[in-house]
C-alpha positions as CSV (number, residue, x, y, z in Angstrom):
1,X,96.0,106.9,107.1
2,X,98.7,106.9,109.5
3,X,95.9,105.9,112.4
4,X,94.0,103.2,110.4
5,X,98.2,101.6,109.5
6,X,98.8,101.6,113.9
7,X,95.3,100.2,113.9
8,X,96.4,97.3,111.5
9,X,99.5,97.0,113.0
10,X,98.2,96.5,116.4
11,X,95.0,94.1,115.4
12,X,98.4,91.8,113.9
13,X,100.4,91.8,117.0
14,X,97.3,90.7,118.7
15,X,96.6,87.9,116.8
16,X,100.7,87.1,117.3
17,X,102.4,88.1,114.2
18,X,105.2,90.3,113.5
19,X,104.5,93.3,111.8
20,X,107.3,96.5,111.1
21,X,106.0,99.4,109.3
22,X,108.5,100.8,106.4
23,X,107.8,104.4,105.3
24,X,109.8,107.2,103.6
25,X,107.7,109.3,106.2
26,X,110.7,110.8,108.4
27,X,107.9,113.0,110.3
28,X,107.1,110.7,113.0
29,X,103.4,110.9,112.6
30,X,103.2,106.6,112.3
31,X,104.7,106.9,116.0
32,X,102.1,110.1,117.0
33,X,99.5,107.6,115.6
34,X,100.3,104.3,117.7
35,X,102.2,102.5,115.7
36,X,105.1,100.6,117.6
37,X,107.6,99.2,115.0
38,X,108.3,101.4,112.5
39,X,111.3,102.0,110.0
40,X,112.3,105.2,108.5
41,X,114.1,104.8,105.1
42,X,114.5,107.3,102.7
43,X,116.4,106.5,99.6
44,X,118.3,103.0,98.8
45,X,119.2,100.2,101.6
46,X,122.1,98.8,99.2
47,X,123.2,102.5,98.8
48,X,125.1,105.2,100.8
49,X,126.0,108.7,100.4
50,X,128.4,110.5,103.0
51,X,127.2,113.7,104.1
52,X,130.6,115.3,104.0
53,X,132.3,114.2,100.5
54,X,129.6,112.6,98.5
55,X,130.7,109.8,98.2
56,X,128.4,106.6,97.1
57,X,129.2,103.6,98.1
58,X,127.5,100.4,97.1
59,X,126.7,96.9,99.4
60,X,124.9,93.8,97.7
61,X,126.0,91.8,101.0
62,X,123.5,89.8,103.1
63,X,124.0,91.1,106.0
64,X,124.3,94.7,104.9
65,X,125.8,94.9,108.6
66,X,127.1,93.2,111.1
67,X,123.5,94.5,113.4
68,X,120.9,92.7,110.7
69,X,122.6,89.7,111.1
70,X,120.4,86.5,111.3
71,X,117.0,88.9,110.6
C-alpha cells in the first residue's frame, strides 16, 4: 500500500498538484516507498501532552503556530 500511495503521490506532482501524505505511520516505510511529502501525526493537532509532567494543553487557534502561518 505504501508503494501504490508514492505512486499516486508522484503521478499528482507530475500533473502539477500539491499533494502531502498524512499518516499515523511513524515507521518511515511511506519515505522507503518514494513518497516525498509526508506528515507524521499521531494523536490530536489541537492537542499536546508534555513528555515530562503530563500536562494537556489545548489550541483552537488558526495558526496553531507561528511556522503554519499563511498555509
Amino acid at each position: 500500500a505504501h508503494e501504490a500511495i508514492a505512486n499516486f503521490e508522484a503521478r499528482l506532482t507530475k500533473e502539477g498538484r500539491n499533494v502531502t501524505i498524512v499518516t499515523q505511520n511513524i515507521d518511515g516505510l511511506h519515505q522507503r516507498a518514494g513518497a516525498k511529502n509526508v506528515v507524521e501525526l499521531h494523536g490530536s493537532l489541537y492537542k499536546t501532552r508534555c513528555t515530562k509532567c503530563d500536562n494537556v494543553e489545548i489550541n483552537h487557534q488558526i495558526p496553531i503556530c507561528p511556522a503554519l502561518a499563511g498555509k
